[in-house]
MARVEXMI-411810 format. One line per field, with one value per residue (C-alpha): residue number from 1; x, y, z. Coordinates in nm, 2 decimals, decimal comma, padded with zeros to 4 digits. Layout:
num <- (NUM ...) .
X <- (X ...) .
Y <- (Y ...) .
Z <- (Z ...) .
# end
This chain:
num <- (1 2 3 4 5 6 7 8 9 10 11 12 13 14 15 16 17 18 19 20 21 22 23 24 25 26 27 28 29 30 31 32 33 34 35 36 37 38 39 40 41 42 43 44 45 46 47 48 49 50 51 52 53 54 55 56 57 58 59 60 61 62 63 64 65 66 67 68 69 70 71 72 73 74 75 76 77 78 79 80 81 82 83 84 85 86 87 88 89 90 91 92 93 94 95 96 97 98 99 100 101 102 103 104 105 106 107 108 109 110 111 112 113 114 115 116 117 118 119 120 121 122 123 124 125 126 127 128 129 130 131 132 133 134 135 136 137 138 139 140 141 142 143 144 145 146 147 148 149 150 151 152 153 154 155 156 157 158 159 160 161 162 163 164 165 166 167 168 169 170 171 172 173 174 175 176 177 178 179 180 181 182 183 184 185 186 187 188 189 190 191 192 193 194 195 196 197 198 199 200 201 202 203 204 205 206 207 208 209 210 211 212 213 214 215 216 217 218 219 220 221 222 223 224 225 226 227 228 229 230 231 232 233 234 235 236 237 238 239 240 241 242 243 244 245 246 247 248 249 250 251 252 253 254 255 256 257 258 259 260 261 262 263 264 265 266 267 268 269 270 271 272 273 274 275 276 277 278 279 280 281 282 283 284 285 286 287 288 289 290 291 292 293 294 295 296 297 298 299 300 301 302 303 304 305 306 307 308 309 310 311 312 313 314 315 316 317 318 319 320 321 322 323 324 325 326 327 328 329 330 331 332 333 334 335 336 337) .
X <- (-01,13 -00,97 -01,04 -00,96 -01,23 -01,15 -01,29 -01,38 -01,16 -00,85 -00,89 -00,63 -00,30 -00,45 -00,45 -00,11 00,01 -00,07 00,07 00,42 00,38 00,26 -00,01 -00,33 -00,52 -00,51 -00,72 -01,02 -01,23 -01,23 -01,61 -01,76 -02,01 -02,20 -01,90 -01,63 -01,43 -01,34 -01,00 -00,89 -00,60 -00,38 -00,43 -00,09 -00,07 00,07 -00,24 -00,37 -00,07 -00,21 -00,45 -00,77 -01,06 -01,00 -01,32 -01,40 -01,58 -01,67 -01,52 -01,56 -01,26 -01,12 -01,12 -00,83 -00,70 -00,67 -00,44 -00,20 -00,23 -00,01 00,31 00,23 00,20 00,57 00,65 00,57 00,88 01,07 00,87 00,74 00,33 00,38 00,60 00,35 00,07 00,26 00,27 00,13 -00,07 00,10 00,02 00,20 00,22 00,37 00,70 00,71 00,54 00,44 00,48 00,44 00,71 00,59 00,84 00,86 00,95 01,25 01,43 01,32 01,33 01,53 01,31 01,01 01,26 01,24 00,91 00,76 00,99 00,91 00,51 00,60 00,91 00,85 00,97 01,21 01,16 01,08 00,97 00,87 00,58 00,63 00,37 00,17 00,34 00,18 -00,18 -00,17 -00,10 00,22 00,34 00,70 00,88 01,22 01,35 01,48 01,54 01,60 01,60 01,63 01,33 00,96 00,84 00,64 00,37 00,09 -00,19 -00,50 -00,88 -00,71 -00,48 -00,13 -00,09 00,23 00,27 00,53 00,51 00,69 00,50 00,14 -00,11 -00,25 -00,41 -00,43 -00,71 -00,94 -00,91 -01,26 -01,42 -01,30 -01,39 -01,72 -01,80 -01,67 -01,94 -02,23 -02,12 -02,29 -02,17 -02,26 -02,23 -02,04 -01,87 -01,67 -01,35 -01,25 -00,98 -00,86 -00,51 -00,32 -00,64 -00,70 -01,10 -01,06 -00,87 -01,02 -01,38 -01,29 -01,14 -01,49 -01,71 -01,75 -01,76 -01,69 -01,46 -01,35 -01,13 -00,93 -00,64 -00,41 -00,17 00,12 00,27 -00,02 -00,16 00,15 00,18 -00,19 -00,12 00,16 -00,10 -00,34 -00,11 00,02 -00,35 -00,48 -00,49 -00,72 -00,94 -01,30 -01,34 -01,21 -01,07 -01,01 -00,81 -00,76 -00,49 -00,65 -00,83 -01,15 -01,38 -01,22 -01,30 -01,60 -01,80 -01,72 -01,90 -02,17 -02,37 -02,28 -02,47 -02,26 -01,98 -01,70 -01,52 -01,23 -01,25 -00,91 -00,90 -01,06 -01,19 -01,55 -01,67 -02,05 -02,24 -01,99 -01,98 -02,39 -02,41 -02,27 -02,45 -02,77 -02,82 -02,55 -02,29 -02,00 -01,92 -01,64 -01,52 -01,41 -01,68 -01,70 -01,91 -02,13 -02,20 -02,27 -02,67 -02,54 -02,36 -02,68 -02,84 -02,64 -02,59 -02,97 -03,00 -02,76 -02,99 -03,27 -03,10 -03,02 -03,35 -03,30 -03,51 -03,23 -03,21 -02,91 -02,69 -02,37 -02,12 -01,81 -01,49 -01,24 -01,11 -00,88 -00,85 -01,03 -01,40 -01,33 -01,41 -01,34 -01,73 -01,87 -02,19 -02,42 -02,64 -02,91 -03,07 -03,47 -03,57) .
Y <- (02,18 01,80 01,54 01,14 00,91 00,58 00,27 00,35 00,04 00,16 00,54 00,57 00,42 00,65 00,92 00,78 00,79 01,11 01,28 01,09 01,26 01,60 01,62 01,63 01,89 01,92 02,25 02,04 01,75 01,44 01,35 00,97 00,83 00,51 00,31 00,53 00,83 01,17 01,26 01,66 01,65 01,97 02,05 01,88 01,71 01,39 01,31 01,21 00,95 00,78 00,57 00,69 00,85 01,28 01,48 01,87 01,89 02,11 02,00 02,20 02,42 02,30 02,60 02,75 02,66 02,35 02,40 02,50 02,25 02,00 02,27 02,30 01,94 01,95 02,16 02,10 01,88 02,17 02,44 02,48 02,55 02,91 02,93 02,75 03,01 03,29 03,03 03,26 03,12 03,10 03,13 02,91 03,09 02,86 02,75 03,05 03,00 03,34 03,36 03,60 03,56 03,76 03,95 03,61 03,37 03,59 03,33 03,05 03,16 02,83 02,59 02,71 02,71 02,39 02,31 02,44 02,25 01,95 01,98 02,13 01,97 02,16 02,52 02,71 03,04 03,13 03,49 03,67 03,90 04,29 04,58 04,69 04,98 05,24 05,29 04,94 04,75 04,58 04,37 04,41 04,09 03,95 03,63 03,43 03,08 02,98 03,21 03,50 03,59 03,67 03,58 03,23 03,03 02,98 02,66 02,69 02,60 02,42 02,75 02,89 03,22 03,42 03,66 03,85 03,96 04,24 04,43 04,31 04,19 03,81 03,62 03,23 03,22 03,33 03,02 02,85 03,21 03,20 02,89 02,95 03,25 03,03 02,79 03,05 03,22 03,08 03,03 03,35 03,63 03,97 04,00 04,34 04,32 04,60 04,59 04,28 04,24 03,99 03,82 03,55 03,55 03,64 03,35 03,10 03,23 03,18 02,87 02,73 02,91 03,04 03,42 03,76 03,89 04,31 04,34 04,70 04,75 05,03 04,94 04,88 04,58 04,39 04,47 04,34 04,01 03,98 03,98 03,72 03,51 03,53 03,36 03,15 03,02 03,06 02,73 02,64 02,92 02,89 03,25 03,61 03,87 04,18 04,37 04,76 04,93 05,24 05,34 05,22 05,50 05,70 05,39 05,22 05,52 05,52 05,19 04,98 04,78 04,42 04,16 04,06 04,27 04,09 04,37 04,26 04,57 04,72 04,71 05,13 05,20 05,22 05,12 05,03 05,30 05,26 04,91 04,86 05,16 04,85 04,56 04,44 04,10 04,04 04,24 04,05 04,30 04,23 04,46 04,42 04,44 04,38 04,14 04,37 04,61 04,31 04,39 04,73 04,70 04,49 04,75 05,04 04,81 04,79 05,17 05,21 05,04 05,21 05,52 05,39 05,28 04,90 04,64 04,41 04,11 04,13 03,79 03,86 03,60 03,55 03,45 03,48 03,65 03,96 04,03 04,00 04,00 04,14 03,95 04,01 03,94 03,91 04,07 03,86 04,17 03,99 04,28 04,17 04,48) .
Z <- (02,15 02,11 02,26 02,21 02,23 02,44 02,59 02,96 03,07 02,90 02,98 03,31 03,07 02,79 03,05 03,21 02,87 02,70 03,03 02,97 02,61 02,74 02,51 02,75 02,86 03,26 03,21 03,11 03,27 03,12 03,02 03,06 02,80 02,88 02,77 02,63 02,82 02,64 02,71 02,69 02,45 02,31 02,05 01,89 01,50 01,72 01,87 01,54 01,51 01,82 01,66 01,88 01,73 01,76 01,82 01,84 02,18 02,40 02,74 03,08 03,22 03,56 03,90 03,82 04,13 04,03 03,68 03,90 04,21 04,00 04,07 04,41 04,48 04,32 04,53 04,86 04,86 04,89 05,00 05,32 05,37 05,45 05,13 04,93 05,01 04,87 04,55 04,31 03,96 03,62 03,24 02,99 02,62 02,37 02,54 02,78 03,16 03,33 03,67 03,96 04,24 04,57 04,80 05,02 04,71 04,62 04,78 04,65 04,29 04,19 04,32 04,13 03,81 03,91 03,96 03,60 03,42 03,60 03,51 03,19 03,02 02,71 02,83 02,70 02,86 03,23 03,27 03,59 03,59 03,61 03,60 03,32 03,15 02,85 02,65 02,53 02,90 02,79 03,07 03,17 03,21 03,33 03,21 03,50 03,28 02,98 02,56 02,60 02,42 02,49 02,11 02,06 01,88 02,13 02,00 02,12 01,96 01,65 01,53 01,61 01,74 01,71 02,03 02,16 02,51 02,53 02,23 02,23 02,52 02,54 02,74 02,72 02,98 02,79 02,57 02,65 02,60 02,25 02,23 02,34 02,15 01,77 01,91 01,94 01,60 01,28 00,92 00,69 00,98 01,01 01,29 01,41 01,66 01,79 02,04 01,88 01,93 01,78 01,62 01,87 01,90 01,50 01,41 01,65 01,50 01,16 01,20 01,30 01,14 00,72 00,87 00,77 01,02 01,05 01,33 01,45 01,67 01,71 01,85 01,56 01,67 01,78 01,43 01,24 01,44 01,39 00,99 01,02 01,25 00,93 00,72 00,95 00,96 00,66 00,50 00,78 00,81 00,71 00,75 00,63 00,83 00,73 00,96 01,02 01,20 01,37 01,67 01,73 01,81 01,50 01,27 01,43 01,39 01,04 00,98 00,88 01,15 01,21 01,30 01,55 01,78 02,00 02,21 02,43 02,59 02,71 03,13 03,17 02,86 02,83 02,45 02,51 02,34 02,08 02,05 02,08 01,82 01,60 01,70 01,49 01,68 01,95 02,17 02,35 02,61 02,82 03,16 03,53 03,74 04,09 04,23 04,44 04,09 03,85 03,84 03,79 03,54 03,34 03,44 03,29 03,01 02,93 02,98 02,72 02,47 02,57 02,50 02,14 02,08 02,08 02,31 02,44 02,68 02,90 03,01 03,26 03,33 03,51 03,24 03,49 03,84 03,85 04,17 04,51 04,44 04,11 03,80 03,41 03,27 02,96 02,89 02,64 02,49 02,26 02,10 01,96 01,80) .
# end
């Protein structure tokens, strides 16, 4: 991810400045060096044009409560504190923000128009969240500001990915697991994606990294966008991807091993044995787990590899929150033998 090198007594008018040109990175903490600051940038061509050295760092994520404090704050001018706590979060995709509006914000539905376009001047699409609707989890969504469209061009990790909202799941939080997953990858591998959607842990992966990258999805338009998002990338991927339209435990089982598998996995499917069955080295396993059932669930994970014959150690971290005491995790399966 980019960030702009800069003296340590210049970095607040930097900061001041690359705010005023909405190109930094509230998501990410700002890191000090002994006499230089790192500034979290976007990942925009402009920032090159600044004149301040660009590196590829790894920068940590702010609480997500606080990526959206800035709208509250803007807010609260208008909003009362009762209204603010039904203030739900947001996601911003390309020039589209996301947002939830509760029941008791119905009313209020102009002021938070409002509100995102102050903190985000860039928008050209307000959407309101709906429920999750067929096999493939599409989100229903109604446009409340703004085109009337749900397609964009979302940047993230140095490539541009082409989504559209109303055919083909995404998620932009998971934009520092990509991130870390391309940093954990190294050059010659084979790496399988199943589940993979419109390719965003392919492309960011091969962007990084000289890779060979398989990656399946079924469902149709996920897999076409995920062809236009290779060659809207191509001239700078490092890597290949090949990519299959099909289901994954009809192909998967078809296949070689890999040395390393990446599965996204769908909210209530369960892919481990097939997945592992995969895996030479590693296994990225993602699921929502609740807190209590995390040790379980390492638990039931190293069973699994028992039961295929493979001596595995077993790492499970938080990514992100889904609900109440439930968390999407990633499951780190090293697998020694």
């Amino acid at each position: 991810m980019p960030a702009i090198r800069v003296p340590k007594e210049k970095a607040e008018p930097v900061k001041r400045k690359l705010k005023k040109l909405n190109l930094y990175d509230g998501k990410r903490r700002p890191k000090r060096e002994e006499n230089h600051v790192l500034l979290p940038v976007l990942d925009d061509p402009i920032v090159k044009e600044l004149g301040y050295e660009v590196l590829e760092v790894e920068l940590p994520l702010r609480p997500e409560r606080q990526i959206y404090k800035n709208l509250e704050s803007v807010l609260a001018e208008r909003l009362s504190e009762e209204e603010l706590s039904y203030l739900r979060r947001y996601d911003v995709v390309g020039d589209i923000a996301i947002i939830q509006i509760p029941p008791e914000l119905e009313h209020r539905i102009k002021d938070i128009i409002w509100g995102l376009r102050k903190v985000h001047p860039f928008l050209k699409v307000i959407a309101k969240k709906g429920f999750h609707e067929g096999a493939f989890r599409i989100r229903d969504y109604s446009i409340i500001w703004g085109e009337k469209r749900l397609t964009t061009v979302h940047k993230e990790n140095g490539v541009r990915i082409k989504v559209d909202l109303s055919k083909a799941f995404f998620n932009p939080r998971m934009k520092g697991e990509r991130y870390r997953l391309a940093q954990l990858v190294g050059d010659g591998e084979r790496i399988l994606i199943p589940f993979a959607g419109v390719l965003p842990y392919a492309l960011v992966i091969a962007h990084y990294k000289q890779v060979k990258i398989t990656a399946v999805e079924l469902n149709e338009d996920a897999y076409r966008l995920g062809l236009e998002n290779i060659e809207l990338n191509r001239k700078n991927l490092k890597g290949e991807i090949e990519f299959i339209h099909g289901d994954a435990f009809e192909v998967l089982p078809e296949m070689p091993a890999f040395d390393r598998v990446i599965s996204p996995t769908p909210r209530g499917v369960d892919a481990l044995a097939l997945t592992l069955s995969r895996a030479e080295k590693w296994l990225h396993y993602y699921d929502f787990v609740h807190e209590d059932e995390i040790e379980s669930f390492r638990r039931q994970i190293l069973e699994e590899c028992k039961k295929q014959g493979k001596d595995c150690e077993v790492k499970v971290k938080k990514v992100s929150d889904f609900k109440p005491h439930v968390f999407k995790v990633c499951a780190d399966v090293k697998i020694l033998k």
